[in-house]
C-alpha positions in Angstrom: 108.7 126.1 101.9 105.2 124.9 101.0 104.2 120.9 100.2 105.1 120.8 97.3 108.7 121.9 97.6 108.9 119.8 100.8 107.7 117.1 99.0 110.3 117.4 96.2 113.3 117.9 98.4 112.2 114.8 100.3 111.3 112.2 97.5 114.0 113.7 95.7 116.7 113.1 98.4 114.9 109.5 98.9 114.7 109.0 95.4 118.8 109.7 95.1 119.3 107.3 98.0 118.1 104.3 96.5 119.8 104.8 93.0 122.8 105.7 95.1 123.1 102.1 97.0 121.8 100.5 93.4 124.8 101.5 92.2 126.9 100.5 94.9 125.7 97.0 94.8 125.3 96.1 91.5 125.1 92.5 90.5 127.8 90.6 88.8 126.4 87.1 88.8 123.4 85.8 88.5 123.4 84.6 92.3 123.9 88.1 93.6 120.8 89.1 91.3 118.5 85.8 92.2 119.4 86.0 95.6 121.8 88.6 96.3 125.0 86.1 96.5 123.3 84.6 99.7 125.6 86.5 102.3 123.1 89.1 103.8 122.9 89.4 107.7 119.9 88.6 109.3 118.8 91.8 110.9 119.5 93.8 107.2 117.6 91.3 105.7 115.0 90.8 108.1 114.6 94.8 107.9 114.5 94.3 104.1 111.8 91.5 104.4 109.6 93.8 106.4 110.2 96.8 103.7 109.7 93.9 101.2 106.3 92.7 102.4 104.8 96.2 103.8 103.6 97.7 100.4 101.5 101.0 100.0 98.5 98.1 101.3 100.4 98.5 104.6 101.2 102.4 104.3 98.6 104.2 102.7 95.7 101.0 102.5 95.6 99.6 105.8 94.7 102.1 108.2 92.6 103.8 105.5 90.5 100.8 105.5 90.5 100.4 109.0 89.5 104.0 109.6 86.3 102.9 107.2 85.6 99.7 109.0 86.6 99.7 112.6 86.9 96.5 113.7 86.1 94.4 110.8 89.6 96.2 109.5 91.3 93.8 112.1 91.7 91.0 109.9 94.0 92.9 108.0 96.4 93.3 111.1 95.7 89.4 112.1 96.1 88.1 109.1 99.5 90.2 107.4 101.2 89.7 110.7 100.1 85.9 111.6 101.1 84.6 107.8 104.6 85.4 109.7 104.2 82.8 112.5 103.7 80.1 109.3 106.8 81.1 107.9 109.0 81.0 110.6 107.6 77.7 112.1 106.6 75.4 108.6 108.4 77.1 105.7 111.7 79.2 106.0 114.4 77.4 107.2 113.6 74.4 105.3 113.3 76.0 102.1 116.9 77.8 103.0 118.5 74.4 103.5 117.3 73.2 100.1 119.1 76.0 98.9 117.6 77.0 95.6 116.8 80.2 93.9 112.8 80.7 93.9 109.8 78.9 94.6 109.5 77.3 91.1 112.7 75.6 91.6 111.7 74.2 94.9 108.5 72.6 93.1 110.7 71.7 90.1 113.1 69.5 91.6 111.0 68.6 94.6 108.3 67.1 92.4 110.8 66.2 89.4 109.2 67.9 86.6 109.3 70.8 84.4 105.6 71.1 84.1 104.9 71.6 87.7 107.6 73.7 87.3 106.1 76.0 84.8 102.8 76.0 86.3 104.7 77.6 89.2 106.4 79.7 87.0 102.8 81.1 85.7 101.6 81.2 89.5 104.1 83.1 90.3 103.6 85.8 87.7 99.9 85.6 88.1 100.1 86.6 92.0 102.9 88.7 91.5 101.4 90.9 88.7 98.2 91.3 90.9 100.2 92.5 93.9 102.4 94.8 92.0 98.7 96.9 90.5 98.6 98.0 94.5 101.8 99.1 94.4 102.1 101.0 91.1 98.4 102.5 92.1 99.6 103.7 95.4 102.7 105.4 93.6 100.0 107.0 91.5 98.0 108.2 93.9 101.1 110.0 96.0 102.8 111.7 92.8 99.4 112.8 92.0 98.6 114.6 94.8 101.5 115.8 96.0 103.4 116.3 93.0 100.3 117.6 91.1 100.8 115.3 88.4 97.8 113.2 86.6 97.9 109.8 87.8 99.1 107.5 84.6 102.2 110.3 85.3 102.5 108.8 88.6 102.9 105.9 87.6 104.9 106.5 84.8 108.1 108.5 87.2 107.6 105.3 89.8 108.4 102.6 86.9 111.2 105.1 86.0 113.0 104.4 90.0 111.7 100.8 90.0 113.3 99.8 86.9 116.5 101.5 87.8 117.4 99.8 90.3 115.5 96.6 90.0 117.2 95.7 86.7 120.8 97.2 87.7 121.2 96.2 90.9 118.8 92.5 90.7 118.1 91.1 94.4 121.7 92.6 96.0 120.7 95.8 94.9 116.8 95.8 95.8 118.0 93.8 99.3 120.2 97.0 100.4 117.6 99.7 98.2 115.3 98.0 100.9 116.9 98.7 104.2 117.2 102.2 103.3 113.6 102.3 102.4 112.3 100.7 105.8 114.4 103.5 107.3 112.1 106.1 104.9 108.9 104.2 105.5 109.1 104.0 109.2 110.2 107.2 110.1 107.6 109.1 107.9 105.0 106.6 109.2 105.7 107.4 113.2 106.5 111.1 113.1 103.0 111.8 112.1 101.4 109.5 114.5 103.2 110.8 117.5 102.4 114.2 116.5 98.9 113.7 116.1 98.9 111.6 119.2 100.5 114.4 121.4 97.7 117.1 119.8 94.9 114.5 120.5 95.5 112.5 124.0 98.5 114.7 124.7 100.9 110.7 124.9 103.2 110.6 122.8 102.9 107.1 121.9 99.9 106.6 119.6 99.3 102.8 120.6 98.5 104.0 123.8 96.9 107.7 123.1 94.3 106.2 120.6 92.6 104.2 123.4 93.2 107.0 125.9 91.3 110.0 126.4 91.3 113.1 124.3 92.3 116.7 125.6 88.7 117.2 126.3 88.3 114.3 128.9 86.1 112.0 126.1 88.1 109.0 125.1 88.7 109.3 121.2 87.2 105.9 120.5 83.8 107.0 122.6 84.0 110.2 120.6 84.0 108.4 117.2 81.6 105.8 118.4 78.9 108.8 118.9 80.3 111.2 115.6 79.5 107.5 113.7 75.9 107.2 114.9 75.0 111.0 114.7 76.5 110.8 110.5 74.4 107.5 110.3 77.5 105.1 109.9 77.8 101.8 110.9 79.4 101.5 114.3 83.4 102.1 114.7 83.3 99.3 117.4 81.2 96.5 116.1 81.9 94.3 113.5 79.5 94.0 110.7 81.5 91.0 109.1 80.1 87.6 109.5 82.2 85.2 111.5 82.8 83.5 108.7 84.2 85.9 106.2 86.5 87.2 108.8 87.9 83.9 109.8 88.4 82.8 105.6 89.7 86.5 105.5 92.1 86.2 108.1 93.3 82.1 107.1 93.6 83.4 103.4 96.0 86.7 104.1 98.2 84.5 106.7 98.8 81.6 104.0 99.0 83.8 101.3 102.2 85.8 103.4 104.0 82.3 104.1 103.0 82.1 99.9 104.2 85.0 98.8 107.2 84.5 96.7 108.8 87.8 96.9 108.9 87.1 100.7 109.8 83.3 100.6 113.1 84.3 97.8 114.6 86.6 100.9 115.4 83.4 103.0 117.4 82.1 99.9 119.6 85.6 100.6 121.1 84.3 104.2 124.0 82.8 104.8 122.6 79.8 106.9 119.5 78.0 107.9 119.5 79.4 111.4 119.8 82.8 109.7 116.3 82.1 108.3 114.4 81.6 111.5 116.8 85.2 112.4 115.9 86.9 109.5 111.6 86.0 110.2 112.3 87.4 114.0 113.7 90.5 113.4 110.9 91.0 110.1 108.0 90.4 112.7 110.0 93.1 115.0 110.4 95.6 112.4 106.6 95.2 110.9 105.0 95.0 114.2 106.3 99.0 114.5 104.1 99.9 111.8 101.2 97.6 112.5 100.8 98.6 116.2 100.7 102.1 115.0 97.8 101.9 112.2 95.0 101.3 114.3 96.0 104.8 116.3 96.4 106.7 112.8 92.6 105.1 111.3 91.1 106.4 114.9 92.9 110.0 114.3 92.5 110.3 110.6 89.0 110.0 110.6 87.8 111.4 114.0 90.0 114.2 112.4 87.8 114.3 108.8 84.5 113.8 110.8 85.1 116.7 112.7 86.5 119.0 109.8 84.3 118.2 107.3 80.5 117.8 108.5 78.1 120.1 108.6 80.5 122.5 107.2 80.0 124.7 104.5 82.1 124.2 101.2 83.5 127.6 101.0 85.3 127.5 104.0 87.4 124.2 103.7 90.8 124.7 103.7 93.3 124.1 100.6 94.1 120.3 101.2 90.0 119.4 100.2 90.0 121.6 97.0 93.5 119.7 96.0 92.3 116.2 96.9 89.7 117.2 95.1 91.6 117.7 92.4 92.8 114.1 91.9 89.3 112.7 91.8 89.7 110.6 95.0 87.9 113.4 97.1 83.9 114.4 95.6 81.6 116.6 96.6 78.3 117.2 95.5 75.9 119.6 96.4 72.6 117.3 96.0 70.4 120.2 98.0 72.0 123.4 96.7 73.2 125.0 100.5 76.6 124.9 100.1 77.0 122.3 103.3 78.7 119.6 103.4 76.6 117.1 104.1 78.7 113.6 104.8 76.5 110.7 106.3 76.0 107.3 106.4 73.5 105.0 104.6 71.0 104.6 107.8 71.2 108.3 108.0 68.0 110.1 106.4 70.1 113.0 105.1 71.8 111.9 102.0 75.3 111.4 102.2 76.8 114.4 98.8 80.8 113.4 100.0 82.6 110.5 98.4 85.8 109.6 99.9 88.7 107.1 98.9 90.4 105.4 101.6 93.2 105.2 99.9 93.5 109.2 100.9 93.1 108.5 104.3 97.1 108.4 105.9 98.2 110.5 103.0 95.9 113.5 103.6 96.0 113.0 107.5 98.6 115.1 108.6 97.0 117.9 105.8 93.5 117.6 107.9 95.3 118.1 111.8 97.1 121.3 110.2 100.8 119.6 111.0 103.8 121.1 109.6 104.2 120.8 105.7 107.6 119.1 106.0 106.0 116.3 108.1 102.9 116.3 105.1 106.8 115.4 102.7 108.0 113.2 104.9 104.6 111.2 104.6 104.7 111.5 101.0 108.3 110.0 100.9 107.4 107.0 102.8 104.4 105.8 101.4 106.7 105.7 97.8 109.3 103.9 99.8 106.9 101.6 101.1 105.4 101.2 97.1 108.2 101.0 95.9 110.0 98.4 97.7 107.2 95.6 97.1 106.7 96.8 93.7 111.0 95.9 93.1 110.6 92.7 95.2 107.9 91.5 92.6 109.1 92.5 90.1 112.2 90.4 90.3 110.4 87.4 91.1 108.6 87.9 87.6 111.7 88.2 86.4 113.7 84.9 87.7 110.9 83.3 86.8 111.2 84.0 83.0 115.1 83.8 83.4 116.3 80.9 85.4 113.2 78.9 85.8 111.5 78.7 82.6 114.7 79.9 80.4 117.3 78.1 82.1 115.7 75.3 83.6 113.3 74.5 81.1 113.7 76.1 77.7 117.3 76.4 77.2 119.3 74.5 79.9 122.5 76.1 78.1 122.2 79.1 78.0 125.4 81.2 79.6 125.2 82.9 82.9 125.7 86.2 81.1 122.9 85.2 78.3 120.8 84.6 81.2 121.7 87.5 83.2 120.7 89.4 80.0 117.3 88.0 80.0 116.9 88.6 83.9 117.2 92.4 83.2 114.8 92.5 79.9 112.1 90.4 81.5 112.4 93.1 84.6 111.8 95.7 82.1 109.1 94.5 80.3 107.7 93.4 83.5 107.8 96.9 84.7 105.9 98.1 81.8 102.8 95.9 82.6 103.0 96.6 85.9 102.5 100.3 85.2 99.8 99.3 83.1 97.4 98.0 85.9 98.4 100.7 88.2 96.6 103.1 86.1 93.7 100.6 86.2 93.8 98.6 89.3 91.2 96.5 90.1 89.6 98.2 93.3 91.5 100.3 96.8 95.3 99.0 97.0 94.5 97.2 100.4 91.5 95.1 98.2 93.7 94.6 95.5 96.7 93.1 97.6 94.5 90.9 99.6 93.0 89.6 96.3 96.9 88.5 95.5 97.4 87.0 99.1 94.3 84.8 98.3 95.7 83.4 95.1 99.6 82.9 97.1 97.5 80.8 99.3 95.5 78.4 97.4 98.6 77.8 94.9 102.1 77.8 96.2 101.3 77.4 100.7 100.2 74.3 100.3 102.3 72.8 97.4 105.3 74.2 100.0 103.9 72.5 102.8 103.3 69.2 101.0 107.0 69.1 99.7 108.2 69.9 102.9 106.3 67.7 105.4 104.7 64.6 102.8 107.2 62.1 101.3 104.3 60.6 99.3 103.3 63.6 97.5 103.9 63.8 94.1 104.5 65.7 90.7 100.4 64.4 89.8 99.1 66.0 93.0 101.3 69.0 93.2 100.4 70.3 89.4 96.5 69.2 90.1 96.5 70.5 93.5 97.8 74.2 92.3 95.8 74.1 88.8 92.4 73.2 90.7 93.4 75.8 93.7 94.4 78.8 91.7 91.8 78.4 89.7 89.2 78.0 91.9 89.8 81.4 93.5 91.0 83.2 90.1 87.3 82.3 88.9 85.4 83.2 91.7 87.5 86.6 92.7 86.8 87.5 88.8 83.4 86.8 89.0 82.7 88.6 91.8 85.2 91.7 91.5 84.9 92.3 88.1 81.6 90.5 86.4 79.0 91.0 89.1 80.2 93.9 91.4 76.8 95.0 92.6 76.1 96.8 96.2 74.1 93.6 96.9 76.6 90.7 95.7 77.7 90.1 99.3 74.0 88.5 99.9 75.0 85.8 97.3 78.8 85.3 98.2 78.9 81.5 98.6 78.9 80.7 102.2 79.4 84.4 103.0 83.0 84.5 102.1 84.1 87.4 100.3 86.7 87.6 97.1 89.2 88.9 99.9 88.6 85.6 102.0 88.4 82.9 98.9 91.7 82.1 98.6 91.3 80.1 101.9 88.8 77.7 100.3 90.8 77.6 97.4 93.6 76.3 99.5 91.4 73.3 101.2 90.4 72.8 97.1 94.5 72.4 96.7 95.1 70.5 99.4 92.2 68.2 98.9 92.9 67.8 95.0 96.9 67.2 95.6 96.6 64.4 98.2 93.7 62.5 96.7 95.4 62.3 93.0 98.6 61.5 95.3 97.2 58.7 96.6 95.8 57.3 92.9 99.6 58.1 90.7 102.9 56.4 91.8 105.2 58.0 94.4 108.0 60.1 94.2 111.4 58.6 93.8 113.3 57.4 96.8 116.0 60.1 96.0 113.3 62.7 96.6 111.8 60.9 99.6 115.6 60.7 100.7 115.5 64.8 99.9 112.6 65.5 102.0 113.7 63.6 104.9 116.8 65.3 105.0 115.6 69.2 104.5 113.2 68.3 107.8 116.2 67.3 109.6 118.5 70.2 111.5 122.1 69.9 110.0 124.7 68.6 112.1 121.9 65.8 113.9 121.7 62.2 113.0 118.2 61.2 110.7 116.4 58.8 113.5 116.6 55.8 111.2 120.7 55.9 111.6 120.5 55.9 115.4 122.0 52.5 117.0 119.6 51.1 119.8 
């Protein structure tokens, strides 16, 4: 069989998978479809988190980027893995031992008002609706390709899945759709890193063949190193970052993961609290799989395209460049009429007639090292998993949000479980249909995008989270002000700067050299700075809450230190 009938046997078979456990867990109640009727193990759910949380930024994005970058792609690695450590130490089990539904309802009843409440609620869909473009762009981008399909098609059969089992099955169905998924998504991520390992360092485990030496004797990262200055490119090896930007970077993508809502909901899906430090374990074992593996598949996938498409003339590349080609993320012009390809750097003298999007970079990997076309499926298959999964996580948090905490919480505090049940599956459904709206126009490469959303999780919902939890004196005043001033902050500046004024020489004039990627981190210190100074100025919380907050900090089963006989 060819790709192309690889590729449909395999997405096909994946595709009937998921709709297949969707169906066999359904949701009945509006607990199973908030939080799957919180009775999930802690390794299926910490294999769901990690499936959850590693989009197509993770599959197709990450290594792409860092096969660009080099070593100023490491604060993509540090920063989506780090976010974990948060989580697990500051946020996790505390929020399970509240025991609520989402987010919003945390800041809700935490800070005793339905307006923080609803500006959580719009938060929520704000981040969640710019995380979900990635996802719907990276589906694009596979079915195009490999299904020959235009792009807005794509897009159009990956809302199709999504919405299946998203609005059937609701969080018990997405939680299960998830684990089979990470099984996808993992396989089809090693197989073609081990085998392009083995051809290139001859070890079969790509962490260590990547830093190794190739079958000629050169080590592969030496051998890039010099193919990067001979092109003209900036070097693999050093970063061109400034300290700065990669710090913010780094602090805005590891509060914007303990942020994330879609991640923070799966701790509401446990049984206990314990469970929810479990579940956080097991997620950083299952992500650190694929993360220790990317940095060997950027070093193969573009030592791989250096040597296959420079200097070579445009006749003779073989059939995966013409169909790239195809989807517009692959361009070559012929600037000097020779019919070579010439692909080069900006210091080089030659000017560079080959435009590539990283976004193509995993995907069309296995196509460039000539491996077998049912391991070019297989990839195909797991970077929709991977899209997927995210894009169903999301997508449900938009939905709860409408449902239980604006509709039911807010709006109409009567409404039946079945009424609201009802409105949990239509606000999925319209929500997939703007989804699939910005994934035929995202806003910039999948792994940009994403990071744009991790920057708004952190300067809204981290540190109102962190204030509930840990500060009996904050209050509804400082909580709504704190997330207004933060989201907006880094709302106004990422639009300014990714969308009003995207010149080649806007990083010159980022403020303090932080980059829209790295804002949210400032926008954070605004939140935290606005929320505890306008704390300070309004009257406390009531002693219930402070009673509340002292007891979610306190492991159940101890006695609170101000009960302790001396």
């Amino acid at each position: 069989m060819d790709v192309q009938s690889w590729t449909f046997v395999l997405v096909g078979l994946s595709f009937a998978l998921y709709i297949g456990v969707a169906i066999w867990s359904r949701a009945g109640s509006t607990k199973e479809f908030y939080v799957a009727g919180g009775g999930v193990p802690p390794l299926a759910n910490g294999m769901a988190t990690a499936a959850d949380w590693m989009s197509a930024a993770s599959f197709i994005s990450m290594a792409g980027i860092i096969s660009f970058a080099g070593y100023d792609g490491s604060v993509y690695l540090m920063g989506w893995t780090g976010g974990y450590v948060l989580l697990a130490l500051l946020l996790a089990p505390y929020l399970r031992k509240f025991g609520k539904f989402t987010i919003p309802d945390f800041v809700g009843d935490r800070y005793e008002s339905n307006t923080a409440r609803i500006v959580a609620v719009l938060c929520a869909i704000f981040v969640s609706f710019t995380y979900v473009a990635g996802q719907m762009a990276g589906v694009g981008i596979v079915l195009s390709r490999f299904l020959e399909v235009d792009q807005t098609t794509g897009v159009l059969i990956g809302m199709g899945i999504v919405f299946f089992y998203a609005v059937l099955g609701g969080m018990k169905g997405i939680t299960y759709t998830q684990v089979a998924q990470y099984c996808v998504l993992i396989f089809a991520y090693l197989v073609p890193a081990i085998f392009l390992s083995i051809l290139m360092s001859d070890n079969p485990i790509p962490m260590l063949g990547f830093g190794g030496s190739g079958v000629d004797g050169v080590p592969l990262l030496q051998k890039l190193e010099g193919l990067h200055k001979d092109l003209g490119f900036d070097s693999y090896l050093d970063g061109s970052k400034s300290t700065i930007d990669v710090f913010m970077i780094t602090a805005s993508l590891m509060a914007g993961t303990a942020g994330l809502p879609h991640v923070i909901v799966r701790f509401y899906t446990v049984p206990k609290v314990r469970d929810a430090r479990k579940s956080v374990g097991w997620a950083l074992v299952f992500i650190a799989i694929l993360y220790l593996t990317a940095p060997a598949i950027a070093v193969f996938a573009r030592t791989n395209l250096l040597d296959t498409v420079s200097n070579q003339p445009y006749n003779e590349m073989p059939e995966w460049f013409t169909k790239w080609e195809s989807t517009g993320l692959l361009a070559w012009e012929d600037q000097n009429g020779d019919g070579i390809i010439q692909y080069t750097g900006l210091s080089s003298s030659i000017p560079n007639e080959l435009e590539v999007n990283r976004d193509i970079m995993v995907l069309a990997n296995p196509e460039i090292a000539a491996l077998p076309d049912w391991v070019i499926g297989l990839v195909a298959a797991g970077a929709l998993a991977a899209a997927l999964s995210t894009a169903a996580g999301l997508l449900l948090v938009v939905s709860t949000a409408i449902s239980h905490d604006l509709l039911k919480r807010a709006v109409m505090p009567d409404i039946s479980e079945k009424g609201e049940l009802r409105a949990a599956r239509i606000a999925a459904g319209v929500a997939v249909v703007i989804a699939g709206w910005f994934g035929i126009n995202p806003p910039g490469y999948v792994a940009e995008t994403v990071a744009l959303a991790f920057g708004l999780a952190a300067s809204s919902f981290f540190p109102a989270l962190l204030l509930g939890i840990f500060s009996k004196r904050m209050n509804r005043s400082g909580a709504i002000a704190g997330m207004v001033c933060g989201i907006g902050f880094t709302a106004g500046y990422i639009i300014y700067w990714q969308f009003l004024n995207r010149e080649i020489s806007a990083a010159d004039r980022w403020w303090f050299g932080i980059s829209p990627q790295g804002i949210g981190a400032l926008g954070m210190v605004v939140n935290l700075v606005v929320a505890t100074v306008v704390s300070r100025f309004t009257a406390p919380p009531s002693v219930g809450v402070q009673a509340m907050v002292e007891d979610i900090r306190v492991p159940k089963g101890s006695i609170p230190a101000h009960e302790i006989e001396v």
